[in-house]
Each structure stands twice: as structure tokens, then as C-alpha cells.
C-alpha positions as CSV (number, residue, x, y, z in Angstrom):
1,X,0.0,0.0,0.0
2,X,1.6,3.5,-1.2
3,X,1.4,6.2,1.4
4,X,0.0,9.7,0.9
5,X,0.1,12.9,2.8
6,X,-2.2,15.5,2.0
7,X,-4.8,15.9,-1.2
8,X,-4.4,14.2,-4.3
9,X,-1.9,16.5,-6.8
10,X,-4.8,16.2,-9.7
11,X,-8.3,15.9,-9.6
12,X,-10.0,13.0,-11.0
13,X,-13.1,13.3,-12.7
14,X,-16.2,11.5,-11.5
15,X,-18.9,10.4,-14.0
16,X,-21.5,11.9,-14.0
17,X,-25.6,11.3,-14.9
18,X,-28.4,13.2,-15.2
19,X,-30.8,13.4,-12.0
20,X,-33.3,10.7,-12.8
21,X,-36.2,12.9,-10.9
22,X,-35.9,16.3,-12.9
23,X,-34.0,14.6,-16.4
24,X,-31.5,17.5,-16.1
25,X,-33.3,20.0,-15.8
26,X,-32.5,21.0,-11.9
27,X,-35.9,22.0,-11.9
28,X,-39.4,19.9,-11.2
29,X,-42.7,21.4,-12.1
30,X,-45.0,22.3,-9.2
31,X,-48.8,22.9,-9.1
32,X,-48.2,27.3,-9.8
33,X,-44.3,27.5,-10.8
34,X,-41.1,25.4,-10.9
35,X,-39.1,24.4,-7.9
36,X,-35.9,23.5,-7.5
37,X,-34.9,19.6,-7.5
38,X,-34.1,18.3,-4.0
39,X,-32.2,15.2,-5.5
40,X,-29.2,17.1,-7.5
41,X,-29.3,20.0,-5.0
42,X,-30.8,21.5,-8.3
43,X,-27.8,20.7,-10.3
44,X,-29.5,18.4,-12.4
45,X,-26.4,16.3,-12.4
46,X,-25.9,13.0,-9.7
47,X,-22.9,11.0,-9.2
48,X,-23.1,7.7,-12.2
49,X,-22.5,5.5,-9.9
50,X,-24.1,6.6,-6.4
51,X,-26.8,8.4,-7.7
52,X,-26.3,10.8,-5.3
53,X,-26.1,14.6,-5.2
54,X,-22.1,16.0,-5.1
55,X,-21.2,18.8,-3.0
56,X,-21.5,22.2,-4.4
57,X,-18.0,22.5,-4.2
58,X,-17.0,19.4,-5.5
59,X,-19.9,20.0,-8.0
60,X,-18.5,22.9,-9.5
61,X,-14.9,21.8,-9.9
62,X,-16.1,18.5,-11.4
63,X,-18.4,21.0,-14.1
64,X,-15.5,23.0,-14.4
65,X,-13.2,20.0,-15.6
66,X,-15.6,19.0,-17.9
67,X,-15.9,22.6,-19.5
68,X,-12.7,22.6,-20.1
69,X,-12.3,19.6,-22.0
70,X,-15.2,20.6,-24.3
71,X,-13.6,23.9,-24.7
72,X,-10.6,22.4,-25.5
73,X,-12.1,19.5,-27.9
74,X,-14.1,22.5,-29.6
75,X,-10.8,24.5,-30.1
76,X,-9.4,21.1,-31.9
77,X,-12.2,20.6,-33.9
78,X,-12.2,24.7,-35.3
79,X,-8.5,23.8,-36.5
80,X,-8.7,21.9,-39.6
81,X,-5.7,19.8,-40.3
82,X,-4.1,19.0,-43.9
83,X,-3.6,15.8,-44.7
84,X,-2.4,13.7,-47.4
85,X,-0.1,16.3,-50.3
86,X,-2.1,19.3,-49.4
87,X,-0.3,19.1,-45.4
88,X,3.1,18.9,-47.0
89,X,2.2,22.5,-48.5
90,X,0.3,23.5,-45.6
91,X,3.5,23.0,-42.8
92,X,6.2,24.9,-42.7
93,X,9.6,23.4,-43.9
94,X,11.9,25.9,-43.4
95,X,14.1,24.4,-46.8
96,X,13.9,27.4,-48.6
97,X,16.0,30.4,-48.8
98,X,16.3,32.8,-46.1
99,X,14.5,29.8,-43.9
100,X,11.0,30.0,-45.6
101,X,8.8,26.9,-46.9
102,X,10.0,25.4,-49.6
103,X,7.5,23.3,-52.0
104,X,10.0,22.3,-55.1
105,X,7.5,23.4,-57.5
């Protein structure tokens, strides 16, 4: 058994499911207006495999992690990457004179 002092250097990410009482929507309809879901703490999130609420705090660092994976997948995907001859001609080789691309054509 490894020993450990203090918190974990990284976070781990939890899975996580949508409430099965409000679907997500951290809100459930009452008779006059919405009210807020009692399961998710009105997060409309629950741990996958507990099925229980997170803390708030541990709530918003686990949405937090996961925003910044989309954000970062969504910066990937607005990229576009050359492939096949056209990426030859697309990346910089620095062959040419004075250190610029050079395509031999």
C-alpha cells in the first residue's frame, strides 16, 4: 500500500448522470411554478454511480473540468488539419532560402 500525505496532486473526474427525478433540468414542475430539485441539490447532475447529489464544491470543480475539455475539444475541432499532399504544402519546412517553406515546385 503506497502512502500519501495530504490531497491528491490532480483531480480525477467523477462520472456523471443526469438526475433521474428532474432529467436535467434541476428543476421539477409544481402545481403554480417550478421548484428546485431536492435530489441534485438542483444541479441536475448525480454521481453515475451513487446516484447521489455531489457537494456544491465538488460540484463545480467536477463541471468546471468538464468545460474545459469541451472547450478544449471544440478548439481542436475549429482547427482543420491538412492531410495527405495538401499538409506537405500547408506546414512549414523551413528548406527554402532565407529559412522559408520550400515546396519544389
Amino acid at each position: 500500500m503506497k502512502k500519501s500525505h495530504g490531497p491528491a496532486f490532480t483531480k480525477l473526474m467523477i462520472d456523471l448522470d443526469q438526475c433521474p427525478e428532474c432529467r436535467g433540468k434541476a428543476v421539477i414542475g409544481g402545481v403554480f411554478h417550478d421548484l428546485p430539485c431536492g435530489l441534485c441539490n438542483a444541479s441536475g447532475w448525480v454521481a453515475a454511480a451513487t446516484g447521489e447529489a455531489l457537494a456544491l464544491d465538488e460540484l463545480v470543480t467536477q463541471l468546471s473540468i468538464r468545460l474545459q475539455n469541451a472547450q478544449l475539444h471544440i478548439n481542436e475541432l475549429k482547427q482543420p488539419r491538412a492531410t495527405g499532399p495538401e499538409a506537405i504544402y500547408q506546414q512549414g519546412n523551413r528548406l527554402g532560402a532565407g529559412g522559408i517553406n520550400y515546396t519544389g515546385d
